[in-house]
Gaussian input, Z-matrix of N, CA and C with variables (Angstrom, degrees):
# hf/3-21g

backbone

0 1
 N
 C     1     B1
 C     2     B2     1     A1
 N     3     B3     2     A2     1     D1
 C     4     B4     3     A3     2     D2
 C     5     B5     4     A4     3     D3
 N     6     B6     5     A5     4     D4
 C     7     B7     6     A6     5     D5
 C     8     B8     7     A7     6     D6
 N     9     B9     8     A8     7     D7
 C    10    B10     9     A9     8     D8
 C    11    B11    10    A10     9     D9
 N    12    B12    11    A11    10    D10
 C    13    B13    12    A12    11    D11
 C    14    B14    13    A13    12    D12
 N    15    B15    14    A14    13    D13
 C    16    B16    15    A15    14    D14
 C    17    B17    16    A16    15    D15
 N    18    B18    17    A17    16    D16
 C    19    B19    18    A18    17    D17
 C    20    B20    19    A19    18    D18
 N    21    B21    20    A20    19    D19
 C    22    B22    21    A21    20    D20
 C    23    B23    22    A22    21    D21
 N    24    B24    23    A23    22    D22
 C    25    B25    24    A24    23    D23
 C    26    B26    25    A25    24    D24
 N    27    B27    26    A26    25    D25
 C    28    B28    27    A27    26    D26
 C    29    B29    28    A28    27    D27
 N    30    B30    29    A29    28    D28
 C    31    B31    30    A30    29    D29
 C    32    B32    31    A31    30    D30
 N    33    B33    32    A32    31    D31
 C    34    B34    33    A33    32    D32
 C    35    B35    34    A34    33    D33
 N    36    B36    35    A35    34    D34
 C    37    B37    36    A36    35    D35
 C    38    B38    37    A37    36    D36
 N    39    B39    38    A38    37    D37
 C    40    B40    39    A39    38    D38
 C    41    B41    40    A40    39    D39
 N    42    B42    41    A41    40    D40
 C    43    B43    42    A42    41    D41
 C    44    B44    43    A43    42    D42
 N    45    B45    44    A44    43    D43
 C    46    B46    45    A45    44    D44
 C    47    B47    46    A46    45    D45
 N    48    B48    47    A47    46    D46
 C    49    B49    48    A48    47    D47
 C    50    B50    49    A49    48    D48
 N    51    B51    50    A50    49    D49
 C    52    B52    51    A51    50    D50
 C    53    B53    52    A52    51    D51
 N    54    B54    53    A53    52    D52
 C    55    B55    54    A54    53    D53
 C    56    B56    55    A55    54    D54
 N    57    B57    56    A56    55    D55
 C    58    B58    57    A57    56    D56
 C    59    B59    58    A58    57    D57
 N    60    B60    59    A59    58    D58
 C    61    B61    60    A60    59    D59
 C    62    B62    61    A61    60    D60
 N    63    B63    62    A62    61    D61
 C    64    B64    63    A63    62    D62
 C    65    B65    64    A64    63    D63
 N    66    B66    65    A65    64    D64
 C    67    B67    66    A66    65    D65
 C    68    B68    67    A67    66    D66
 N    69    B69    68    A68    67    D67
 C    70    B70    69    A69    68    D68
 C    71    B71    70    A70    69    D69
 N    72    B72    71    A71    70    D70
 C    73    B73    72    A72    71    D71
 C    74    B74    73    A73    72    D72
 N    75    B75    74    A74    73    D73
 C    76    B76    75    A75    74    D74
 C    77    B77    76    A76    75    D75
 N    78    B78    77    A77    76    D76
 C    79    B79    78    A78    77    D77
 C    80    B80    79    A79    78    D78
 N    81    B81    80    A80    79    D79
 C    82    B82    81    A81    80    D80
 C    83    B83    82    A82    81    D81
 N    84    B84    83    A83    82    D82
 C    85    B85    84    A84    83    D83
 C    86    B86    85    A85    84    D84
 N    87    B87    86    A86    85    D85
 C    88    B88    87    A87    86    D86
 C    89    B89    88    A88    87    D87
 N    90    B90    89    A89    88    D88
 C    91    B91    90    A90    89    D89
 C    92    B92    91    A91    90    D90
 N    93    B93    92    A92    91    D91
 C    94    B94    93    A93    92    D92
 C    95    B95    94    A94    93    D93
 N    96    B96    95    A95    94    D94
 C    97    B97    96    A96    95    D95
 C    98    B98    97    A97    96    D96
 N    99    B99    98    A98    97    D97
 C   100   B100    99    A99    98    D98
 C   101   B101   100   A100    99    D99
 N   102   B102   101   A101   100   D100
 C   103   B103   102   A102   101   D101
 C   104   B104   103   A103   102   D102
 N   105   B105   104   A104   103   D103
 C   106   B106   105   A105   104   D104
 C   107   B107   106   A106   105   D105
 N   108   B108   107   A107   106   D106
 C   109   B109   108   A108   107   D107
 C   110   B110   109   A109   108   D108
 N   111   B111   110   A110   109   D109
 C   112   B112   111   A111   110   D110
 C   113   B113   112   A112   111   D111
 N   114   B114   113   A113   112   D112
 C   115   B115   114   A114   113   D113
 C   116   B116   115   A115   114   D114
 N   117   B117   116   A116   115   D115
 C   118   B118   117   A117   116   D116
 C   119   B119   118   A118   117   D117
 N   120   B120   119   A119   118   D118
 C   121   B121   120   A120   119   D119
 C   122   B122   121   A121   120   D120
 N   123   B123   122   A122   121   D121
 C   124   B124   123   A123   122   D122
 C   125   B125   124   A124   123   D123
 N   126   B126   125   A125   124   D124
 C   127   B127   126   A126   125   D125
 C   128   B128   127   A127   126   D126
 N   129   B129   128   A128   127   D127
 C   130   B130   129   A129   128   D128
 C   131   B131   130   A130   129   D129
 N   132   B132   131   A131   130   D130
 C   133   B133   132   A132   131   D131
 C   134   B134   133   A133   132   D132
 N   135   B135   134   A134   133   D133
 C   136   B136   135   A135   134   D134
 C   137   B137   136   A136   135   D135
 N   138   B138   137   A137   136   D136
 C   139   B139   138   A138   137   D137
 C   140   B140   139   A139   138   D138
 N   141   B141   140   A140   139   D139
 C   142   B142   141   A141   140   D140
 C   143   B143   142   A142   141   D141
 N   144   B144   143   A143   142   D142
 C   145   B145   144   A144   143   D143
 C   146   B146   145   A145   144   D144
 N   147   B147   146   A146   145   D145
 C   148   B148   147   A147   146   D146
 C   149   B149   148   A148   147   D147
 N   150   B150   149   A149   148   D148
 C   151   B151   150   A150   149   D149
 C   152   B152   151   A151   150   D150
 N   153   B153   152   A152   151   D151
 C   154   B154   153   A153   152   D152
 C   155   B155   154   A154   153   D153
 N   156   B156   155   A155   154   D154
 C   157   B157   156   A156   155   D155
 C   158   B158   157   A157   156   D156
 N   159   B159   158   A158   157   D157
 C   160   B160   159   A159   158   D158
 C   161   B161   160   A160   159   D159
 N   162   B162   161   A161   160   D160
 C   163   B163   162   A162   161   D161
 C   164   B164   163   A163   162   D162
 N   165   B165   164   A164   163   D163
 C   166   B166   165   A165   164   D164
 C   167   B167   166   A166   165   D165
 N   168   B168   167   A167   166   D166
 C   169   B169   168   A168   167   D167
 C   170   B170   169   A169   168   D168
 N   171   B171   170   A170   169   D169
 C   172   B172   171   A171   170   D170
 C   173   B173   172   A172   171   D171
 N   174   B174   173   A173   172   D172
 C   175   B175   174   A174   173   D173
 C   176   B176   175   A175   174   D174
 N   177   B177   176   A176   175   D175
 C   178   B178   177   A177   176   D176
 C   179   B179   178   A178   177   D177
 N   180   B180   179   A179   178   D178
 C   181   B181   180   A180   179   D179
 C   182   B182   181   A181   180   D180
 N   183   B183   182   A182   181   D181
 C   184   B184   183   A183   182   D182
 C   185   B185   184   A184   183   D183
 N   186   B186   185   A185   184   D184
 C   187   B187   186   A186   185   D185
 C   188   B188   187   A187   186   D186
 N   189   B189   188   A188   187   D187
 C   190   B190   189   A189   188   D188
 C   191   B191   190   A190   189   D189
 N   192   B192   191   A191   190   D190
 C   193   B193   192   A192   191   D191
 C   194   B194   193   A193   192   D192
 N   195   B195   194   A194   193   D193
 C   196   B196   195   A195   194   D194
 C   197   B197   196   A196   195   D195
 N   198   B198   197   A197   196   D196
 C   199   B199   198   A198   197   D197
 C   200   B200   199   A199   198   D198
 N   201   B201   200   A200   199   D199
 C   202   B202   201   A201   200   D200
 C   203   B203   202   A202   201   D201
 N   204   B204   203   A203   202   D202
 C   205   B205   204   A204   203   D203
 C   206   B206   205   A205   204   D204
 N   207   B207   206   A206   205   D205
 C   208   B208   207   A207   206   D206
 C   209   B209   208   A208   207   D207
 N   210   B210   209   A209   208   D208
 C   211   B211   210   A210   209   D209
 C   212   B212   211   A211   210   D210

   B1=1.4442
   B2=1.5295
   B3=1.4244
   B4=1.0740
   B5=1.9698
   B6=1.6167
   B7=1.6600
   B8=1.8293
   B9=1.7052
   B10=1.3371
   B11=1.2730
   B12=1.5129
   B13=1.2013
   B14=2.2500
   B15=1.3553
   B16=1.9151
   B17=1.4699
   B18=1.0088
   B19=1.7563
   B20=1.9914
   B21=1.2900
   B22=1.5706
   B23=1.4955
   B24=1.5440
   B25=1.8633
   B26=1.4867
   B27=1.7527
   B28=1.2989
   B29=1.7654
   B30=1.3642
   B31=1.6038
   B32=1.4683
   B33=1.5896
   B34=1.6940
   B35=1.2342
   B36=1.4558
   B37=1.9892
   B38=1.5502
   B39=1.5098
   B40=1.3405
   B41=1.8253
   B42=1.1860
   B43=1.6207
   B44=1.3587
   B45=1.8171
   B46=1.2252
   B47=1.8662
   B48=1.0404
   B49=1.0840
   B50=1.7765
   B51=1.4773
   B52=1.5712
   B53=1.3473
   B54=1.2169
   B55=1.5719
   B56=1.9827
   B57=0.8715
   B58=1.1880
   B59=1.5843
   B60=1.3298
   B61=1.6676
   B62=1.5939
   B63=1.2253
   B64=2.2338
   B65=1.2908
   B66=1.1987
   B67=1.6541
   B68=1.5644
   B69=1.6790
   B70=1.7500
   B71=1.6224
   B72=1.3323
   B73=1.2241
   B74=1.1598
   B75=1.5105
   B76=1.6275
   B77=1.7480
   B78=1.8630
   B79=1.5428
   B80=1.3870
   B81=1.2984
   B82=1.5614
   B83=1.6016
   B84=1.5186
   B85=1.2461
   B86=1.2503
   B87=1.8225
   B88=1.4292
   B89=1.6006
   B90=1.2473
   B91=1.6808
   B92=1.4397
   B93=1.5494
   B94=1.0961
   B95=1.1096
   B96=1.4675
   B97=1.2960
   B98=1.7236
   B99=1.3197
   B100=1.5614
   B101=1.9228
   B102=0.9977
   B103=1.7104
   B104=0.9250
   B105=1.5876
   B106=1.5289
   B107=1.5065
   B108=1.3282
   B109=1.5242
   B110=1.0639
   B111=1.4708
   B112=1.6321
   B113=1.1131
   B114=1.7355
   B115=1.1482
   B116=1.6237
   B117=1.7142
   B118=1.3628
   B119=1.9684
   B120=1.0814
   B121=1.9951
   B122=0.8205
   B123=1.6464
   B124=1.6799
   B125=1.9965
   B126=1.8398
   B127=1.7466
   B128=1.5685
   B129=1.9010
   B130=0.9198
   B131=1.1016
   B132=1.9543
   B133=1.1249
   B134=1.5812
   B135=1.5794
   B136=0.8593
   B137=1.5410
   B138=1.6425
   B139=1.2264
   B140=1.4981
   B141=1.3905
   B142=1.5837
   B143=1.2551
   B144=1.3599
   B145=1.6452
   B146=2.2059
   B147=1.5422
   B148=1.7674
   B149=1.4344
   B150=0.8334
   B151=1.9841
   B152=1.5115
   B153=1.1841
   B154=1.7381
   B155=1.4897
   B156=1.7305
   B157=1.4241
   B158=1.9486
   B159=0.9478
   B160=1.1513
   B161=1.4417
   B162=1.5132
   B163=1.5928
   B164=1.6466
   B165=1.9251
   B166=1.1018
   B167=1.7631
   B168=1.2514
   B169=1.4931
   B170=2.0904
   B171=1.1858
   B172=1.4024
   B173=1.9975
   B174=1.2469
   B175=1.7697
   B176=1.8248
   B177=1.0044
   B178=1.6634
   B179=1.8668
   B180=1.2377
   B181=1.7750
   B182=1.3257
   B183=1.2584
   B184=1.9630
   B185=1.3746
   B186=1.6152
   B187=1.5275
   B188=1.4311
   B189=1.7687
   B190=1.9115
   B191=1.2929
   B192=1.6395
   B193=1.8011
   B194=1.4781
   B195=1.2733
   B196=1.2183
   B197=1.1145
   B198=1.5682
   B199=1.3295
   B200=1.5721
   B201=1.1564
   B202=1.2651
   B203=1.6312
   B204=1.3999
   B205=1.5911
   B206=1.7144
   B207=0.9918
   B208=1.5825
   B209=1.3228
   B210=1.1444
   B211=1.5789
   B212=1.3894
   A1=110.29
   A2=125.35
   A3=107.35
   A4=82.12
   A5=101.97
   A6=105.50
   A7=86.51
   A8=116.05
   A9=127.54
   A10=122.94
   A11=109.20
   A12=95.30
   A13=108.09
   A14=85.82
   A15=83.16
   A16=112.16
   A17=95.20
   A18=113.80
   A19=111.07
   A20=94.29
   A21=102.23
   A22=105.14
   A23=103.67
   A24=120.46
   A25=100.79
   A26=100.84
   A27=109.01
   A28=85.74
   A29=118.04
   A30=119.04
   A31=102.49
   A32=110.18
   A33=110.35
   A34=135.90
   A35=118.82
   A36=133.31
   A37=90.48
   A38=124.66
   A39=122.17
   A40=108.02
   A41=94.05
   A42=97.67
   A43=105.05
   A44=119.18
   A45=132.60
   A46=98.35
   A47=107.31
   A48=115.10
   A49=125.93
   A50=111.97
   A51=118.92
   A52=96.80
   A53=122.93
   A54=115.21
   A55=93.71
   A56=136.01
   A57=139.58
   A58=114.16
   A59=117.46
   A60=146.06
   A61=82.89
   A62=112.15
   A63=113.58
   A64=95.20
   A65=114.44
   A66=109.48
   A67=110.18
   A68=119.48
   A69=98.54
   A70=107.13
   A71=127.36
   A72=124.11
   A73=115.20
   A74=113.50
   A75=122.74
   A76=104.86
   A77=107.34
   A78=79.14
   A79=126.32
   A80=126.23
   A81=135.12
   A82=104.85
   A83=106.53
   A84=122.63
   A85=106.47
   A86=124.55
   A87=124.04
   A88=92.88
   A89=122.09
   A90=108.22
   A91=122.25
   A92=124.50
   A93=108.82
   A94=130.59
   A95=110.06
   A96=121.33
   A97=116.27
   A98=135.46
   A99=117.69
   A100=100.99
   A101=111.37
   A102=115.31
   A103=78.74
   A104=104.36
   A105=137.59
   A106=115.04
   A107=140.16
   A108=152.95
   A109=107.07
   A110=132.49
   A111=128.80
   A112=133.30
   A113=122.05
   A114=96.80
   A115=124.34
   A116=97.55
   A117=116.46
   A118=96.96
   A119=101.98
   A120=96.50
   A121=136.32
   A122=105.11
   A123=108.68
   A124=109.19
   A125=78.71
   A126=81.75
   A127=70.58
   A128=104.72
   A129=129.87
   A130=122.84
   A131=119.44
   A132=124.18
   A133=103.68
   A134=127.19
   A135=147.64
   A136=129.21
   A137=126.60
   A138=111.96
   A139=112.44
   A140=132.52
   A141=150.14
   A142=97.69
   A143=116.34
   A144=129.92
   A145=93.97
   A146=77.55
   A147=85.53
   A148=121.84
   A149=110.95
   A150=127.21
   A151=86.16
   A152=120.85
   A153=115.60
   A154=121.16
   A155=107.06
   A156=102.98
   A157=80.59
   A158=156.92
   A159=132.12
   A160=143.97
   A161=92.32
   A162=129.83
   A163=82.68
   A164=103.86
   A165=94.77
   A166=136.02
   A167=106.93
   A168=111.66
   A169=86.60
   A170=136.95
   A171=138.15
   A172=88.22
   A173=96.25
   A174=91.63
   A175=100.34
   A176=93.35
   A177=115.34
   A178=95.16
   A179=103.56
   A180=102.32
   A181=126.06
   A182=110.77
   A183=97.68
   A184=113.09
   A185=104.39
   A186=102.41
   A187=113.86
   A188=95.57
   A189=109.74
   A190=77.26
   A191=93.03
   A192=115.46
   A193=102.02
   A194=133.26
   A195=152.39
   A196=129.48
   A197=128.22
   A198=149.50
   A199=100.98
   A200=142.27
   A201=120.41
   A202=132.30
   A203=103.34
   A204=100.26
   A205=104.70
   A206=118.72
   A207=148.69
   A208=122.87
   A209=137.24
   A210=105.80
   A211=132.18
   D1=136.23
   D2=-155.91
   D3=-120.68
   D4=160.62
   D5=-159.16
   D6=-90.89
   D7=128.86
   D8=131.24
   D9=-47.50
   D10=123.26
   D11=154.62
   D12=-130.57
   D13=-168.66
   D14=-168.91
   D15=-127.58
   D16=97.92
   D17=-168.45
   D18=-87.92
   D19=142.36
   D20=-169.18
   D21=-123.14
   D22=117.27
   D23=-175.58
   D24=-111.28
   D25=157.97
   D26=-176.05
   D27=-119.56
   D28=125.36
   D29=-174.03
   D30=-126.26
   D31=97.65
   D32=145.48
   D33=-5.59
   D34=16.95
   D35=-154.88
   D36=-85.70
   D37=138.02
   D38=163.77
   D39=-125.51
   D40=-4.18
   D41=-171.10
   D42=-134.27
   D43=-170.46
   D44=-179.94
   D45=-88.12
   D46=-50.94
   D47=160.15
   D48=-25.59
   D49=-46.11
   D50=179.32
   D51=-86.89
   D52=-45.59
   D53=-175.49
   D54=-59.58
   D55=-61.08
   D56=-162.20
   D57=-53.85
   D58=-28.25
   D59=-179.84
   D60=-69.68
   D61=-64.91
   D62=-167.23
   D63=-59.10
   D64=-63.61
   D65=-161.09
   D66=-59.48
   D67=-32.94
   D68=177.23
   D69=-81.89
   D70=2.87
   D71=167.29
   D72=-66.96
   D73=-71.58
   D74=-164.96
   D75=-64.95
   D76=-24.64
   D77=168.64
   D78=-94.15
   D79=8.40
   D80=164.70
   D81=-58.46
   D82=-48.61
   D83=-164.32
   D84=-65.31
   D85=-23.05
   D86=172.75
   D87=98.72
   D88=2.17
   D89=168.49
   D90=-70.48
   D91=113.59
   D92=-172.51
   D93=-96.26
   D94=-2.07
   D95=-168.23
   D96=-117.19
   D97=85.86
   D98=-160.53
   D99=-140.56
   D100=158.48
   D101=166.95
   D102=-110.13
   D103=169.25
   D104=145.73
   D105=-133.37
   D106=113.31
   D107=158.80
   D108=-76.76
   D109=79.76
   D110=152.65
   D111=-51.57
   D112=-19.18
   D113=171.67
   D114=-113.91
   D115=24.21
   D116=179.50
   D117=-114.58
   D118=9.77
   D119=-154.60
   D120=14.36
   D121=58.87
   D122=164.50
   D123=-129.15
   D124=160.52
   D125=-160.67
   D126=-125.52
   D127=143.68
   D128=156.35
   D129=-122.48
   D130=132.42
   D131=-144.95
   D132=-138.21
   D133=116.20
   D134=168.48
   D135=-74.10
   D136=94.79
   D137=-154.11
   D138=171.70
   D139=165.27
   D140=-132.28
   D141=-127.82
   D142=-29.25
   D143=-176.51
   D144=-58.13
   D145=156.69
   D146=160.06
   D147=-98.32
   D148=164.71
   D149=-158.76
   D150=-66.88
   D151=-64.79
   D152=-167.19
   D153=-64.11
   D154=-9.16
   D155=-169.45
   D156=-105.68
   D157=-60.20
   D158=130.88
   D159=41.83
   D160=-78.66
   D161=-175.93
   D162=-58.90
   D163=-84.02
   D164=-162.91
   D165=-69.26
   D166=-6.66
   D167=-172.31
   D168=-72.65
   D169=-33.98
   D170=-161.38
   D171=-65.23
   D172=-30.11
   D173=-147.66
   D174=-87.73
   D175=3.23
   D176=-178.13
   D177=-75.68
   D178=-40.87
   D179=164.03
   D180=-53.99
   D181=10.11
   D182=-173.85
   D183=88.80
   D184=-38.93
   D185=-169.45
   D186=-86.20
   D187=173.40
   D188=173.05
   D189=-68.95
   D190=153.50
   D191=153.87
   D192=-126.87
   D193=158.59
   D194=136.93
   D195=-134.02
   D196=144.94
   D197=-145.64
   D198=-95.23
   D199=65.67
   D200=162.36
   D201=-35.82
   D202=-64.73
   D203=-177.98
   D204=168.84
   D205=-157.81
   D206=157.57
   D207=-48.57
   D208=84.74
   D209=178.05
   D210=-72.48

C-alpha cells in the first residue's frame, strides 16, 4: 500500500479553461483524487507521486506553480 499524501499548489489559473489545462494533466498522470479552487488558485492534490514530479508535471500548463506545503 503505498502512503497518500495531500499536497497544496498555488496555480496561475484565471479561467475554466486553466482549471481544465490541471485537471487533463493530473488525470493523464493517473491522479485520482485532486480539487481545484479557481477563484482562490489553488489545486489540491491527493497522491504517492513526489512534490517536484508534481510541481513540475502542473507547470507543463503554461502556468506559475508554487509549492505551498502539506495539507
Amino acid at each position: 500500500m503505498c502512503l497518500q499524501q495531500k499536497h497544496e499548489f498555488e496555480v496561475e489559473m484565471t479561467c475554466e479553461g486553466c482549471s481544465g489545462a490541471v485537471t487533463r494533466i493530473l488525470t493523464k498522470l493517473g491522479v485520482e483524487t485532486f480539487e481545484i479552487d479557481l477563484p482562490k488558485k489553488l489545486v489540491w492534490i491527493e497522491s504517492d507521486k513526489d512534490v517536484k514530479f508534481l510541481e513540475e508535471a502542473l507547470k507543463k500548463s503554461g502556468k506559475e506553480v508554487k509549492y505551498v506545503g502539506p495539507k
